[in-house]
TIDRENKOL-205409 format. One line per 5 residues: number of its first residue (from 1); their letters; for each residue x, y, z of C-alpha. Coordinates in steps of 0.2 Angstrom, whole numbers. Layout:
% TIDRENKOL-205409
NUM = a = X,Y,Z  ... $
This chain:
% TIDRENKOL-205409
1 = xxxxx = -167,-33,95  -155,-19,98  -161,-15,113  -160,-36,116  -139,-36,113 $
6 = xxxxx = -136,-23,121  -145,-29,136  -136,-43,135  -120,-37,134  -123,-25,152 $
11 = xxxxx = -129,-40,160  -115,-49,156  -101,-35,159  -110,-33,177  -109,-50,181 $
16 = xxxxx = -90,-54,174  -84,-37,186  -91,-47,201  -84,-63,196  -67,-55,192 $
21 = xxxxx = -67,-45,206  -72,-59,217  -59,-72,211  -46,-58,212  -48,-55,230 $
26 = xxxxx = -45,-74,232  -64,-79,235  -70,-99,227  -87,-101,222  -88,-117,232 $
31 = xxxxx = -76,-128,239  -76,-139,226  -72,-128,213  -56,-136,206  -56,-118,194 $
36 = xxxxx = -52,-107,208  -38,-118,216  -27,-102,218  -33,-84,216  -17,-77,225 $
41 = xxxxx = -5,-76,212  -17,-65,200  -17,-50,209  -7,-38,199  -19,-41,184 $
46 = xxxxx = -35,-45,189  -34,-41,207  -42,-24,208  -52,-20,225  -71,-23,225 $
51 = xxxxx = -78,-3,223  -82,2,241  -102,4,237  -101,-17,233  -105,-23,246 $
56 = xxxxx = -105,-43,248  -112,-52,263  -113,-70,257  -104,-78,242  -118,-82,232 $
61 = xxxxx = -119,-100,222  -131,-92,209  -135,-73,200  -153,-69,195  -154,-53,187 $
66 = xxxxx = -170,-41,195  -165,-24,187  -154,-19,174  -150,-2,166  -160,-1,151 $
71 = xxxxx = -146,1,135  -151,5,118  -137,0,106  -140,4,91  -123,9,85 $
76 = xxxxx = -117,-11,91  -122,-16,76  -132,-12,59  -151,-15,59  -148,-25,43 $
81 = xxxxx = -139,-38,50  -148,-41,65  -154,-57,67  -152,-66,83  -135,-69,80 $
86 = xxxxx = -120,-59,81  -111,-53,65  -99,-62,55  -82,-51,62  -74,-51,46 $
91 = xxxxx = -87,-49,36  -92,-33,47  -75,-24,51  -74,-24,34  -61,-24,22 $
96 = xxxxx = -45,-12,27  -50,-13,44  -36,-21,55  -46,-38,67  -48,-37,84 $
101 = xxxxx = -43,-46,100  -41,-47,119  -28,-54,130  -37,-69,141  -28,-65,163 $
106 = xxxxx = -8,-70,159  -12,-82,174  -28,-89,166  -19,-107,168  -13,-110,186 $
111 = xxxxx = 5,-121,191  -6,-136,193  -13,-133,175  -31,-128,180  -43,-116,173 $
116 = xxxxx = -45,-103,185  -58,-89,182  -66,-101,170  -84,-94,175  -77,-78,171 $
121 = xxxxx = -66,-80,155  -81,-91,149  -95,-76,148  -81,-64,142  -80,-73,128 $
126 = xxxxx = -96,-74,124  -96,-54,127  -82,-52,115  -92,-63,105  -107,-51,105 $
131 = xxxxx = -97,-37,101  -88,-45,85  -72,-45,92  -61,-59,80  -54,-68,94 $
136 = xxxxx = -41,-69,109  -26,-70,116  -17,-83,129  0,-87,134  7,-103,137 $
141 = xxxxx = 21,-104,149  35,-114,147  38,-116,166  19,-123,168  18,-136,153 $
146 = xxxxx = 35,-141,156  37,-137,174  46,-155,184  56,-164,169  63,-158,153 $
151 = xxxxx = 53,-168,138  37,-170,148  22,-159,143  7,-156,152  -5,-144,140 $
156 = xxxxx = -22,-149,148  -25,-134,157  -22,-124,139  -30,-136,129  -46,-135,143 $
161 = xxxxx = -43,-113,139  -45,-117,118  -59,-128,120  -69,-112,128  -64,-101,115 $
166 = xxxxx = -68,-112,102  -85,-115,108  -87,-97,109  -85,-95,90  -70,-85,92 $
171 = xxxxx = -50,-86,83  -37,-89,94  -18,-82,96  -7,-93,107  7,-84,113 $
176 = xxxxx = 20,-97,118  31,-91,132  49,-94,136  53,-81,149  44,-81,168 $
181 = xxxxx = 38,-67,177  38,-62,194  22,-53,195  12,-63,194  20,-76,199 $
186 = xxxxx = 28,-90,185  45,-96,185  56,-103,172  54,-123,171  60,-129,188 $
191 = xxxxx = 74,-142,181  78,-126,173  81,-116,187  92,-132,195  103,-133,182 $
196 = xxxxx = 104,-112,183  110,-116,202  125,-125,197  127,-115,179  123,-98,181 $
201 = xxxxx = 131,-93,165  113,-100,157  108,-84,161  109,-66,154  121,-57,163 $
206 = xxxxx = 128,-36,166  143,-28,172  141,-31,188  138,-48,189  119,-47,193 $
211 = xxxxx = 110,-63,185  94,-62,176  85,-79,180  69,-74,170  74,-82,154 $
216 = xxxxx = 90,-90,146  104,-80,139  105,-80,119  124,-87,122  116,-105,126 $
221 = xxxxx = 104,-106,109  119,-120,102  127,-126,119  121,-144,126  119,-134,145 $
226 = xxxxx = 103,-141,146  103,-160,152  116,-162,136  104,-152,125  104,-136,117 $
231 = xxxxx = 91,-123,121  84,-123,103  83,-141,105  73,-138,120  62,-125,112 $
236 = xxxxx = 61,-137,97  52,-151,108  41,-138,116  34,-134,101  32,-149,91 $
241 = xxxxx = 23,-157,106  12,-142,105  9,-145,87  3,-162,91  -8,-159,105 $
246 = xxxxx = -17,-143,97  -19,-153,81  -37,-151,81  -38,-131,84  -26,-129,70 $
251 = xxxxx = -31,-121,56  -47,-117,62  -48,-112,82  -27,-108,80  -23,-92,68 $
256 = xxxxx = -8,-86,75  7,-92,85  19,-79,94  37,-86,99  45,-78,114 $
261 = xxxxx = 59,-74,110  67,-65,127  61,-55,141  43,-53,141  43,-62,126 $
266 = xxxxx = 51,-47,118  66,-49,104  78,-38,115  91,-41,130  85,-39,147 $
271 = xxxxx = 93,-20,148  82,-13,160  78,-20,177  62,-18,177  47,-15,164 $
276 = xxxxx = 42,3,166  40,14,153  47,26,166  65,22,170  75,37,168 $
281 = xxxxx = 92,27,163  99,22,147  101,3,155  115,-8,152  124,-20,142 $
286 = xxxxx = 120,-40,144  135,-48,139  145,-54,152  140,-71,155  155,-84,150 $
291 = xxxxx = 144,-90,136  143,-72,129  159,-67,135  168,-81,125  158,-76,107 $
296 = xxxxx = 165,-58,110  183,-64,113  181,-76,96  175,-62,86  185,-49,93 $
301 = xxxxx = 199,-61,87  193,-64,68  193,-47,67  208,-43,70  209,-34,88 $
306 = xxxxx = 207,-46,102  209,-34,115  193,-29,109  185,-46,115  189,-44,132 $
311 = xxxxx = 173,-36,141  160,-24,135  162,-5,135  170,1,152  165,17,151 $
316 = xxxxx = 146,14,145  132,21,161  123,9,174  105,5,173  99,22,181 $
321 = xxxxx = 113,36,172  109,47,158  119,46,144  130,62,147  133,53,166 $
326 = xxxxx = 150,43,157  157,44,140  150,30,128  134,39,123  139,56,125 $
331 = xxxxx = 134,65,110  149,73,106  164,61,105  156,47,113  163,29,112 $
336 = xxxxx = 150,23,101  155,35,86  173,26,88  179,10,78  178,1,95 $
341 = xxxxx = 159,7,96  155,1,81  161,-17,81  155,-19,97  137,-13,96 $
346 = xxxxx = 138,-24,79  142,-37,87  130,-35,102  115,-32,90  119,-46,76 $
351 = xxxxx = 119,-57,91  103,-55,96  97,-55,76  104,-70,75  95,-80,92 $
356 = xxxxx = 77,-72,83  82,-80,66  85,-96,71  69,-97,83  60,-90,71 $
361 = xxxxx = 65,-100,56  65,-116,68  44,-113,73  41,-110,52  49,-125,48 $
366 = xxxxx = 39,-134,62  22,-125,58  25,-124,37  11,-138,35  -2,-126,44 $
371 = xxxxx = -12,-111,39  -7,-103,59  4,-89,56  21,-87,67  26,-71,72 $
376 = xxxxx = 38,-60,86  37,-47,97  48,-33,94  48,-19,109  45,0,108 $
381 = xxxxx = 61,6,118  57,23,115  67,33,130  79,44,123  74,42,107 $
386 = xxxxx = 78,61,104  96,59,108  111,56,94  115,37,102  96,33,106 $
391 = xxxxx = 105,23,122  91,13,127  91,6,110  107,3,110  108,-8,128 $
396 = xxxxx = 93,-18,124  100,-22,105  94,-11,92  110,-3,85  100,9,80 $
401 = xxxxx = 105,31,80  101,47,72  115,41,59  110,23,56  93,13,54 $
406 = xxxxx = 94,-1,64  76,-8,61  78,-12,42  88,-26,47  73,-33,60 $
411 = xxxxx = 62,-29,48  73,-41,33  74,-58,49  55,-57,51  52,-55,28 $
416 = xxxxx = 65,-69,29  55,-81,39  38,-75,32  34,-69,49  22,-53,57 $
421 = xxxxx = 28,-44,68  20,-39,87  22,-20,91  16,-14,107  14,4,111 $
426 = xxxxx = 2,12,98  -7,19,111  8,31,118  11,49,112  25,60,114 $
431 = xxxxx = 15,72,125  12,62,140  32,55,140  42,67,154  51,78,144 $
436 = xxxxx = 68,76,153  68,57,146  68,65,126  59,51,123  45,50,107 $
441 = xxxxx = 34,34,104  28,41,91  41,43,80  49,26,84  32,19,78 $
446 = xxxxx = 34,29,63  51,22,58  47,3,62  33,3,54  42,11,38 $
451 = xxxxx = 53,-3,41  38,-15,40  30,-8,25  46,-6,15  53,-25,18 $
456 = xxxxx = 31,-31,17  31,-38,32  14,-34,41  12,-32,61  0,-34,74 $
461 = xxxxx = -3,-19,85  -5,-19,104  -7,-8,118  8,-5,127  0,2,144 $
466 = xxxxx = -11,-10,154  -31,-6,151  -31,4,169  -16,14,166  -22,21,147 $
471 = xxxxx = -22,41,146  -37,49,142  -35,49,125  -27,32,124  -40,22,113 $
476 = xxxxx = -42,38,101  -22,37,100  -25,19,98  -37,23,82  -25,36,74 $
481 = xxxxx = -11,22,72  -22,10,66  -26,22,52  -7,24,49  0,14,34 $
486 = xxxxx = -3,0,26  7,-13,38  -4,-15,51  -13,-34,52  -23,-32,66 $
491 = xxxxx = -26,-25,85  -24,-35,103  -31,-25,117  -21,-31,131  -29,-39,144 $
496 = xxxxx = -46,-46,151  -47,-43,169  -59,-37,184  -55,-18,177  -59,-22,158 $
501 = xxxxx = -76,-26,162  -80,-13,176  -94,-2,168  -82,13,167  -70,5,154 $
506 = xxxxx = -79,-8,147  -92,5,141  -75,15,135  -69,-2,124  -87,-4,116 $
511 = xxxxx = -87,14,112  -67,11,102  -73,-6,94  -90,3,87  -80,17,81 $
516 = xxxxx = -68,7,73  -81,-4,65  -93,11,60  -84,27,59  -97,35,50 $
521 = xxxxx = -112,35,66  -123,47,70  -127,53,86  -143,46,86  -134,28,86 $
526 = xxxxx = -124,30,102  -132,21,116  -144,28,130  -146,25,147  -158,25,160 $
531 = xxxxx = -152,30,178  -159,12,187  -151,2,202  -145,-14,195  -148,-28,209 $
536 = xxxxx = -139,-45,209  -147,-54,221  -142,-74,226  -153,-89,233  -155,-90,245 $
541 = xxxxx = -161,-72,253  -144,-65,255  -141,-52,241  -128,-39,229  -132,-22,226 $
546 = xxxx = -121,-10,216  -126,7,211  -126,15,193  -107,22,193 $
């Protein structure tokens, strides 16, 4: 029976490579496949090239398997519990031992709400199933379900995605998104981005007056910009007509609920221009949008200096600077050590505290009568952590330095509102971070989650690199900060794709969820393999072939 799963599970990693490979590469199985209406705008996650020794002559309507590589897996799962069926997950993980999860494609839905890679999300599931994983991730995007006309949804490409994983015996975490992207592809709601035409103060704005159109500025949470409502009001129909129309996946199918609350989804000001971990500047400040601009001037005036209220800091670096490049952050006598520094970076910060309290508290309220569980994402900003000012913080809204703990007070809005808390980046360590950046992960992970576990707010871990750009070590990283604390809820792996299920890293994923679930295997438990060409060959005549790799 071991020998059975684990045959099973090759088979269908082989097959779900092709397929994602395939559809990433922009290939349909037929013409009439309404699932694979647009491949395009997936490339930058599950486009990866097919390996050069696949070779595809014809796009086959049908799979038959002639040869496998023989796996014994008898660490997959214990011989007592074998039984035709796979484990109960919870039962198995055990108790201490945070869940698991995996992020579906972030374009598993397309703009025309279709399912596309639904042949291949459908056997992943059942592989994730196999391996007792508790369930999945998938976002749902503001800019598809409510894409032409403020007030009119359009869930049934999302809906279509629960039904699979509900069929597939497998929990379900809906992230629902109010941000866009640009790679891939997914805009704000278009009647959004017309009003932002003729308003562009809706938006997040810096120094220079460069706009970012990626999500709405904090500024308009209470202002009727939108069609004469209010952005809360907006997010407040979103999710109550997604509490209706996922009525019968709640409280069953339906676990957890994750409110975007900024870029990427992130509780944090759009500082940096882009997302890479990399970026050697300290970013900049996001507040000079009229709306923003006119909440500075009123508190600058409450408190007694209004020329305070009249811009952000003048002397504070540009997206790519270092800290010492100007004189807000330098580290001796800088302006954020000054009276001025503290009321603005008080101000900047509270700000953004206040927007996640009140979408916060707003989806508690709407989901109180459920068993789901609402929760945040709170980033990982961990350049120049090393430095008096931590700047990157600073930009991004986390008044937080070497003299002052600015995550106790994110940690008392999510206890406020009963809320987890979704921290990326336990798979970083300080020794692969440039060391010009003084930058250290780890020890930002270590002060949040102090902050977790002393307000008792638990938090969901995830992976902050994408599955192909993990270091060697990343999933044995992953598995020390799992064992950290006693905060931590669960794990999402983040995020199925054409590379998660190439044999290299899928075969590196089974090895970190069977060490997690049985830490105690001997060597004799590890799965064997047999050197054999596996062959995937179509009818009619025209065949695969992929070699061992």
């Amino acid at each position: 029976m071991n020998a059975t799963i684990g045959t099973a599970i090759t088979l269908l990693t082989l097959i779900l490579w092709l397929l994602f490979a395939i559809r990433g590469r922009g290939w349909s199985w037929s013409k009439n496949d309404s699932t694979a209406q647009d491949a395009r705008g997936s490339t930058a996650i599950l486009g990866c090239p097919i390996p050069a020794h696949l070779v595809i002559e014809h796009a086959p309507p049908k799979l038959e398997l002639l040869h496998i590589p023989r796996v014994e897996s008898r660490g997959l799962y214990r011989q007592t519990q074998l039984g035709g069926t796979p484990p109960n997950p919870a039962v198995y993980q055990g108790e201490g031992r945070p869940k698991l999860y995996v992020g579906l494609p972030l374009d598993g839905v397309s703009d025309c709400n279709s399912v596309i890679h639904a042949r291949a999300i459908a056997a992943g599931l059942k592989a994730l199933k196999l391996l007792g994983l508790e369930g999945v991730e998938f976002p749902i995007w503001w800019g598809i379900v409510e894409k032409e006309t403020m007030g009119q949804y359009n869930w049934s490409g999302y809906v279509a995605l629960a039904k699979m994983v509900q069929e597939a015996g497998l929990k379900l975490r809906v992230s629902l998104c109010f941000h866009g992207l640009k790679e891939p592809s997914i805009p704000l709601p278009e009647w959004v981005s017309r009003i932002g035409e003729l308003q562009p103060d809706i938006y997040f704005t810096d120094r220079s007056g460069r706009r970012y159109t990626e999500c709405l500025s904090l500024a308009v949470d209470d202002l009727p910009v939108l069609n004469g409502k209010t952005a809360m009001e907006v997010y407040q129909g979103f999710l109550e007509s997604f509490k209706s129309s996922f009525s019968p996946f709640m409280d069953s199918t339906i676990t957890d609920i994750i409110i975007g609350l900024g870029p990427n989804g992130d509780l944090r000001y759009p500082s940096s221009p882009s997302a890479s971990t990399q970026d050697s500047g300290v970013g900049e400040f996001q507040c000079f949008d009229k709306h923003m601009l006119d909440h500075l001037k009123l508190h600058a005036a409450v408190t007694g200096n209004p020329n305070w209220g009249l811009g952000g800091p003048h002397d504070a670096p540009t997206y790519y600077q270092s800290p010492n490049s100007n004189t807000f952050f330098k580290e001796n006598g800088g302006s954020w050590q000054t009276p001025y520094g503290d009321f603005f970076l008080s101000w900047y910060s509270n700000q953004l505290i206040s927007h996640g309290d009140r979408l916060l508290s707003l989806a508690s309220s709407i989901f109180r009568n459920t068993l789901v569980t609402v929760s945040g994402k709170v980033p990982l900003v961990h350049n120049w952590y090393k430095v008096q000012s931590h700047p990157c913080e600073m930009t991004a809204g986390f008044y937080n330095s070497d003299s002052r703990d600015g995550y106790n007070q994110v940690a008392e809005l999510f206890a406020k509102n009963s809320c987890k808390i979704i921290l990326p980046g336990m798979d970083l360590s300080d020794k692969h971070q440039p060391s010009e950046l003084y930058s250290s992960p780890e020890l930002l992970l270590s002060q949040i989650r102090t902050a977790c576990e002393n307000h008792g707010v638990k938090y969901v871990g995830e992976n902050l690199l994408a599955s192909g750009m993990l270091p060697l070590n990343g999933f044995e990283r992953i598995k020390h900060n799992l064992s950290k604390g006693t905060a931590v809820d669960s794990f999402t792996y983040q995020r199925m794709g054409a590379y998660f299920f190439s044999p290299k890293h899928f075969s590196s994923f089974t090895e970190f969820v069977r060490s997690l679930n049985q830490p105690e295997l001997h060597h004799d438990d590890m799965p064997t393999y047999e050197k054999e060409e596996t062959i995937l060959v179509s009818k009619p005549v025209k065949d695969l072939r992929m070699q061992e790799v």
